[in-house]
C-alpha positions in Angstrom: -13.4 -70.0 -32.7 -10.7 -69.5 -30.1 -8.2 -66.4 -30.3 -4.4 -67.3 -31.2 -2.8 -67.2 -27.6 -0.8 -64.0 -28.4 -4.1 -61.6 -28.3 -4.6 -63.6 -25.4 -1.9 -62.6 -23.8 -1.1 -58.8 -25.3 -3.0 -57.2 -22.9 -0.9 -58.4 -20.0 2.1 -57.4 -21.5 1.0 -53.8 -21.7 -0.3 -54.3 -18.3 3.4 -55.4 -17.3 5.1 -52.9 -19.4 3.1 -50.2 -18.1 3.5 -51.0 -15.0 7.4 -51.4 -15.4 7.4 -47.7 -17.0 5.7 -46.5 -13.9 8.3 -47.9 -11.6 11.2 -46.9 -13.2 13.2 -44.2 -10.4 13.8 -41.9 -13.7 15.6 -38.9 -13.4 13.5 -36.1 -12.3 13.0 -32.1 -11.8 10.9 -32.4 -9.5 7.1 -31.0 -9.8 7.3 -27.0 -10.3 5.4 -26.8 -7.2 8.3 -28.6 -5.4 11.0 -27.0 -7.6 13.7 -25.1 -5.4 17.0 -23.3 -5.8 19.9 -24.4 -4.4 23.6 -23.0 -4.0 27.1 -24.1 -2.9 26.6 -27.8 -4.4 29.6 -29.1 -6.2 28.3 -29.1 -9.6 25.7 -26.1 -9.3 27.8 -23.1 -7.0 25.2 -20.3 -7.4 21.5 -20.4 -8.6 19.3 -17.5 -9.0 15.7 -17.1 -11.4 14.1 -14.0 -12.8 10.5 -14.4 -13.6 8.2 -12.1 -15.4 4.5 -13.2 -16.3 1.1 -11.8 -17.5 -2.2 -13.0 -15.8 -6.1 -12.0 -16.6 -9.0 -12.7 -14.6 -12.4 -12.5 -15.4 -15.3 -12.7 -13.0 -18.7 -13.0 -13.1 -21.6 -13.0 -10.7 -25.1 -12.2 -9.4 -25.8 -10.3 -6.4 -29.3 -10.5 -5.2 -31.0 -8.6 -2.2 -33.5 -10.3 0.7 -36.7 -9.0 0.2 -40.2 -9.8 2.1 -42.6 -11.3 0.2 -45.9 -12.0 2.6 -44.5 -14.1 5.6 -41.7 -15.4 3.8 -37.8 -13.8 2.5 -37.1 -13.9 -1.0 -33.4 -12.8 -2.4 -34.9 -11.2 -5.1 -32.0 -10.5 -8.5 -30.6 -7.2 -7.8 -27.5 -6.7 -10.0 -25.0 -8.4 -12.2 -21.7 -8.3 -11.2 -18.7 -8.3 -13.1 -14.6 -7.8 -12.6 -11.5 -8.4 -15.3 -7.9 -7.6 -13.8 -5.1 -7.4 -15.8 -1.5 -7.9 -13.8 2.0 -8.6 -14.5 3.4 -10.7 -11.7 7.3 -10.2 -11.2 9.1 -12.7 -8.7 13.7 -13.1 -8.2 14.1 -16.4 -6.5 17.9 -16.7 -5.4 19.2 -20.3 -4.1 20.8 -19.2 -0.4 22.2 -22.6 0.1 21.4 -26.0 -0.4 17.8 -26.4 -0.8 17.3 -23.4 1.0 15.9 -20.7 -1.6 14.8 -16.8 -0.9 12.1 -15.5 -2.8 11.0 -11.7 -3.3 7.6 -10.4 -5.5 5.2 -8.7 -6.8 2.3 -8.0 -9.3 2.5 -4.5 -10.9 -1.6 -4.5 -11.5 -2.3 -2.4 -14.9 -6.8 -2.5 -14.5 -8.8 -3.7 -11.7 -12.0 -2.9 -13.1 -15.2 -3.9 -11.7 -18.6 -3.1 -12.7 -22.0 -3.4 -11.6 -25.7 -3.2 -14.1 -29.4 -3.7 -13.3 -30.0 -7.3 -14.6 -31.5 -7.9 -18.3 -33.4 -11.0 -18.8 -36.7 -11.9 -19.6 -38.6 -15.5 -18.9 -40.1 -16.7 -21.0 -41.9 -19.8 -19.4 -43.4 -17.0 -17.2 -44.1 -14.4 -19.7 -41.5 -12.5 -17.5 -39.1 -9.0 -18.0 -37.6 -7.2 -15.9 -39.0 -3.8 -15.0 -35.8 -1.4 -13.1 -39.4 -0.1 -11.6 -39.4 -3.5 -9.6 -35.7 -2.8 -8.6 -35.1 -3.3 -4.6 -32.4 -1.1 -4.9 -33.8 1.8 -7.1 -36.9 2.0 -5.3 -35.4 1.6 -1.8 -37.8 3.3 1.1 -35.5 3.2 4.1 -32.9 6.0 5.0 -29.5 4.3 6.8 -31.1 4.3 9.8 -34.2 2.7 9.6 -36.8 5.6 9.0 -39.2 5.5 6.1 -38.7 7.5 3.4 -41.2 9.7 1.6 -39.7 8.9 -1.9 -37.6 6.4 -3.4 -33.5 6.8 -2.5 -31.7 4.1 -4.3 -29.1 2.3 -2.3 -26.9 2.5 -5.3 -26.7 5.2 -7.5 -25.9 3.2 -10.3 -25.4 6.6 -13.0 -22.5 7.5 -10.6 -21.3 4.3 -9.0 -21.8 1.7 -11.6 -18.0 1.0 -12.2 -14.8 1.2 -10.1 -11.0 1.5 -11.4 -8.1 0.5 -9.4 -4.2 0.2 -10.7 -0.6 0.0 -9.2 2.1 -1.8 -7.9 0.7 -4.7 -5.3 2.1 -5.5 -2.1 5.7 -7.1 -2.0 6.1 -10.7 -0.6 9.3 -12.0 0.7 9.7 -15.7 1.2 12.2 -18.6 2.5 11.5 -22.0 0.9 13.6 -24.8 2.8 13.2 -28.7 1.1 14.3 -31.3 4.2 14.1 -34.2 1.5 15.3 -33.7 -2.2 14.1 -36.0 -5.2 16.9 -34.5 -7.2 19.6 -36.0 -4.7 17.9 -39.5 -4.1 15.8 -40.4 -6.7 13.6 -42.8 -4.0 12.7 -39.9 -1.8 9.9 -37.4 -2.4 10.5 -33.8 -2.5 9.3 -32.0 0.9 9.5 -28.4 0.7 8.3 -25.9 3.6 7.7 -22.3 3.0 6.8 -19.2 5.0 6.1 -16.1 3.0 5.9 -12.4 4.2 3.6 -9.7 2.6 4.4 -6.2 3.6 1.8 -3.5 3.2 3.8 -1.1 0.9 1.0 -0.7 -1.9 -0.9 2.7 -1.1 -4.2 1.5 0.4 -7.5 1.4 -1.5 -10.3 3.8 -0.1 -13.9 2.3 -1.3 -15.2 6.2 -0.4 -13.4 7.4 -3.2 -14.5 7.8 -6.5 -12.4 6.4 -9.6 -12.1 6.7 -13.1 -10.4 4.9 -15.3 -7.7 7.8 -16.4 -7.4 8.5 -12.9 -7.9 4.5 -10.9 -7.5 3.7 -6.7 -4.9 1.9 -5.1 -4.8 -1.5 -4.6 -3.0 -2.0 -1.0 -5.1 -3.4 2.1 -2.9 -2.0 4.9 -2.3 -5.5 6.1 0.4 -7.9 6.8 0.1 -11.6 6.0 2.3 -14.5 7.1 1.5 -17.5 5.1 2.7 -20.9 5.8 2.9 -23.7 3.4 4.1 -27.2 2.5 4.2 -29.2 -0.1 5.2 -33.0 -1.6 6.2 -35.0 -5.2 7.2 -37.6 -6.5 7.7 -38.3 -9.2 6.4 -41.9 -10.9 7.6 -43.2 -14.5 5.7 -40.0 -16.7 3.4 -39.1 -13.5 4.7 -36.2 -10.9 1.8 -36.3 -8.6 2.2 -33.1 -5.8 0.0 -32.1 -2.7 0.4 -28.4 -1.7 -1.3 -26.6 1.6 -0.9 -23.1 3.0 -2.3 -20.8 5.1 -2.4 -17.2 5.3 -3.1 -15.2 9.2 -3.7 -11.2 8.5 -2.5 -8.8 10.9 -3.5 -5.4 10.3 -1.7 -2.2 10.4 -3.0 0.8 11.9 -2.2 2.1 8.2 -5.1 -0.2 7.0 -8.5 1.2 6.4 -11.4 2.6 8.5 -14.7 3.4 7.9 -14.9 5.8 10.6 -12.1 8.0 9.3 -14.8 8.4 6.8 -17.8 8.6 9.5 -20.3 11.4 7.2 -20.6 7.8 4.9 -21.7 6.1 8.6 -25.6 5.3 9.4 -24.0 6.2 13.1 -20.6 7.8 12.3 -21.4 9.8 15.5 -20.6 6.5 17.6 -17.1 6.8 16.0 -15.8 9.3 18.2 -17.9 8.4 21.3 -15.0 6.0 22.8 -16.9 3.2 23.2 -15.9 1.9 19.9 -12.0 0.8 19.2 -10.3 0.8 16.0 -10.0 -3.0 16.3 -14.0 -3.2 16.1 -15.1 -0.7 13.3 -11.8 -1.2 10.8 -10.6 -3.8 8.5 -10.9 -6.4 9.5 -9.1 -9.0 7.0 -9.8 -12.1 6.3 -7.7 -15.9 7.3 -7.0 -17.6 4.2 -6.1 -21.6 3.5 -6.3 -23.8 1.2 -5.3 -26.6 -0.8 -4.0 -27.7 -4.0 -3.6 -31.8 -5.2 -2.5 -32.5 -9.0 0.4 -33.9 -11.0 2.4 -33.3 -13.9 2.4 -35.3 -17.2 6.2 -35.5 -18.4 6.1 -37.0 -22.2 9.7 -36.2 -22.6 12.9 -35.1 -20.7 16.3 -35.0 -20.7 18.1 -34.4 -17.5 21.6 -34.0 -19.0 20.9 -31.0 -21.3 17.9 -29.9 -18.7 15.2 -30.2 -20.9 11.5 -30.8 -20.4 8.2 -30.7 -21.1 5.1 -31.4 -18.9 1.2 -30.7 -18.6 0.1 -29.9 -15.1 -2.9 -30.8 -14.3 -4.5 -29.5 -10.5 -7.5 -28.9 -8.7 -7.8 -26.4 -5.6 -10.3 -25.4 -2.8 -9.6 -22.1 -0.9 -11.4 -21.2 2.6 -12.0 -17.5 3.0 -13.0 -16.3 6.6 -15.5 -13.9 7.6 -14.6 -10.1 7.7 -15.1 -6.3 7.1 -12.9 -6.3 4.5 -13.5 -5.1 0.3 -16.0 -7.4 -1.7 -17.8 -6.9 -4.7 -19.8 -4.1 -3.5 -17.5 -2.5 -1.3 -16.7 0.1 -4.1 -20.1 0.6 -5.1 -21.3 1.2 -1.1 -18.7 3.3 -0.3 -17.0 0.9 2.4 -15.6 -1.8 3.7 -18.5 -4.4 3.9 -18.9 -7.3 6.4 -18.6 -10.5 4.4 -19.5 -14.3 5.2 -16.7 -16.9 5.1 -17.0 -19.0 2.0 -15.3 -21.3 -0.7 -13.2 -20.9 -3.7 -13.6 -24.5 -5.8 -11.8 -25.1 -9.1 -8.7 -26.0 -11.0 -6.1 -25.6 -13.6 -4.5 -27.0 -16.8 -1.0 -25.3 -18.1 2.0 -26.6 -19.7 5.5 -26.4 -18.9 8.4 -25.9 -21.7 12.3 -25.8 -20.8 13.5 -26.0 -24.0 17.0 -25.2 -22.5 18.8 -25.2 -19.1 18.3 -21.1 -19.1 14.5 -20.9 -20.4 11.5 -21.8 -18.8 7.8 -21.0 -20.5 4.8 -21.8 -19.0 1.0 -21.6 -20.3 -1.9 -21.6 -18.1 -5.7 -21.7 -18.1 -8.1 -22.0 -14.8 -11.7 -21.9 -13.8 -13.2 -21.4 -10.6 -16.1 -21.6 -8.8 -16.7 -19.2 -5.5 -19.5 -20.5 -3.4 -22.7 -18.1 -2.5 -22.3 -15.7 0.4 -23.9 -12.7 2.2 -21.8 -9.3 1.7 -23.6 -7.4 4.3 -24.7 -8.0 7.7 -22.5 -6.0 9.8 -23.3 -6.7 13.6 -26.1 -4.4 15.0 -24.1 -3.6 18.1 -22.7 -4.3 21.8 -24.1 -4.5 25.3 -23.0 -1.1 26.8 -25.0 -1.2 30.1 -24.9 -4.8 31.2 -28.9 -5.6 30.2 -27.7 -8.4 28.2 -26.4 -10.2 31.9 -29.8 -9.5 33.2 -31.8 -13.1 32.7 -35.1 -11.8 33.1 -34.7 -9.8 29.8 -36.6 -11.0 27.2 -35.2 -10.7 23.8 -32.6 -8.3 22.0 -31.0 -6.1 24.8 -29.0 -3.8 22.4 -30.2 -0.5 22.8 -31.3 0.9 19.0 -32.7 4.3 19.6 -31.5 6.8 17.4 -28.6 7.7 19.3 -27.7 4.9 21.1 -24.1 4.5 21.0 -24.2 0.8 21.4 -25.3 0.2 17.9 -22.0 -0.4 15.7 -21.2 2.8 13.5 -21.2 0.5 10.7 -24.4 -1.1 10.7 -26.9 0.5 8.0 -30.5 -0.6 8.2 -30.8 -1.0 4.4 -28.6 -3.6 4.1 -27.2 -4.9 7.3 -30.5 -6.0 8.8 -31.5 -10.1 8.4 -34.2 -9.9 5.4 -32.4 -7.1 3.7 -28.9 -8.4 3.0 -27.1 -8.7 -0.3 -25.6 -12.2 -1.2 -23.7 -13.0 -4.3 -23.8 -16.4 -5.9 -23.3 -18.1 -9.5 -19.6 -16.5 -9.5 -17.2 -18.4 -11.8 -13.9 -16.9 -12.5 -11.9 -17.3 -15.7 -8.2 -17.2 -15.0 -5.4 -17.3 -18.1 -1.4 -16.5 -17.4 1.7 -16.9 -19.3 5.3 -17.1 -17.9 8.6 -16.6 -18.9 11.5 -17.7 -16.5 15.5 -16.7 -17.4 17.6 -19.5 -14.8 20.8 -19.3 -13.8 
């Protein structure tokens, strides 16, 4: 039996009306990663926002410790790993001229908690449990500078240092955001937007030597300064805002910014602090370079440009690149320092939805999850070439001189943890992320 020749031809109509939709130049906002103040127009003299929001973060990892097992190096489970922060991130964005916006933050931070435990699990395809007696870090038989111990000295002395607290007001950013091509004044042009964002290190900086509580939490400044340089596009396409963001952040530390060595009785060789052969530049923070990416679109089901009105589901996944560094981890806290700490990835994405119910409200709801990729978070360099043996050819082998007091080895280096088949790596970390916005425009 042969269909009638209108199914026959129904599904190129939708094909052609969906397709028609998709064309359409409709009026647009542009994507809010695109969005951008703008003053002195003829129809919009002055524009400024005020922005007020509440984000939580939850993370989650193991950390596991290289251990020798016969002739080979097992990372053996050491701790679990776990961090929630609580913030309220505050941002004015003030239209300077047109398309040219000026934006100042911050995040007032009210918990950055993290905590570590001895893992609980048991296996039971291998009859398994785990006994703290088997516990690389409880039973540790090495002092910080290599010798063996008569008795166990735990690394981490988890009754003391099992949980930090940290709280405050976080470093202030001030950005200009400048859009060379505008949607919103030719409907057939994307919107190009450039930014360049400053943060200043006025937070009081966090010391990973001192002890917290959670009535009396750390700081949460870094002591550095970051210049971070973005771009991004949209366009938007019948109900589809598709936008491609990508920045990237250079440290440059202050001489505010944290030092191990102003801490040297914490120091395997805190004596090589004050020898002189070491500068500041080589035993202090020493932050990490930051870029990434974000690619996504909005889904706008409804609009209405005339009484600014509009409703959208953004939909985005992001990858972040993390250099290498001494700079905090997850264990910086429970160590006592700033910690040495592979480059890796951040992998993951988001799903919020944006409400304007009216020209002078904006609400936005947000969830993420993310993925960090695994990494070492110790392995601090064992040291530098004083006397020249390394140019010497006919040396075979290390030519860093580790003796006891040799003050080529870095003051940072701790045998326990620093050396390769003793390092901590953290892996299986997946980060929970929820925020909600509110945005008064004017």
């Amino acid at each position: 039996m042969r269909h009638p020749s209108c199914f026959r031809t129904l599904p190129l109509v939708l094909l052609a009306t969906l397709s028609a939709v998709l064309a359409l130049p409709l009026p647009s906002f542009a994507a809010e990663a695109t969005r951008i103040l703008s003053s002195f127009d003829e129809d919009d003299p002055f524009d400024i926002d005020i922005e007020v929001g509440f984000r939580r973060s939850q993370k989650r990892s193991k950390i596991t410790h290289e251990y020798h097992s016969g002739e080979k190096v097992a990372d053996v489970l050491a701790l679990r790993y776990s961090e929630v922060t609580n913030e309220m991130p505050m941002n004015i964005r003030i239209g300077l001229f047109r398309d040219l916006e000026l934006n100042v933050g911050a995040s007032f931070v009210f918990s950055n908690n993290k905590k570590w435990r001895l893992p609980v699990y048991t296996d039971i395809d291998k009859g398994e449990k785990f006994d703290p007696a088997s516990s690389t870090i409880l039973n540790n038989m090495l002092d910080r500078q290599g010798n063996i111990l008569e008795t166990p000295s735990p690394i981490i002395n988890l009754d003391e240092n099992n949980a930090s607290y940290h709280a405050g007001l976080s470093n202030i950013d001030i950005g200009l955001r400048w859009a060379p091509f505008s949607e919103d004044r030719d409907q057939y042009l994307p919107t190009w937007v450039l930014g360049f964002r400053w943060t200043i290190p006025s937070s009081s900086v966090s010391k990973p030597s001192q002890m917290t509580t959670s009535s009396d939490p750390g700081d949460i400044g870094d002591g550095v300064h970051r210049f971070t340089f973005s771009t991004a596009f949209s366009k938007q396409f019948g109900v589809f805002d598709p936008y491609l963001t990508a920045w990237y952040s250079m440290p440059l530390g202050t001489s505010n910014r944290y030092n191990n060595c102003d801490y040297a009785d914490n120091l395997a060789y805190g004596g090589n602090c004050s020898s002189g052969y070491w500068n500041e530049d080589e035993v202090a923070h020493d932050p990490q370079h930051i870029g990434g990416f974000s690619i996504g679109t909005e889904i706008v089901p409804w609009e209405n440009k005339e009484r600014d009105q509009r409703i959208s589901i953004d939909i985005r996944a992001e990858a972040i690149y993390f250099g290498s560094g001494r700079t905090y981890n997850e264990l910086s806290d429970a160590l006592g320092k700033l910690l040495w700490t592979e480059g890796y990835a951040k992998l993951g994405g988001s799903i919020g939805i944006n409400i304007q119910p009216i020209r002078y409200v904006y609400l936005r709801l947000d969830a993420g999850l993310y993925h960090e990729m695994a990494h070492y978070l110790t392995g601090d360099s064992t040291g530098k070439d004083l006397d020249g043996t390394c140019r010497d050819e006919s040396i075979d082998g290390a030519c860093i001189d580790i003796y006891e007091d040799s003050p080529e080895i870095n003051p940072n280096f701790d045998y326990r943890y620093d050396v390769p088949g003793r390092r901590f790596r953290i892996s299986e970390t997946n980060i929970f992320t929820f925020s909600f916005t509110g945005r008064i425009q004017f």
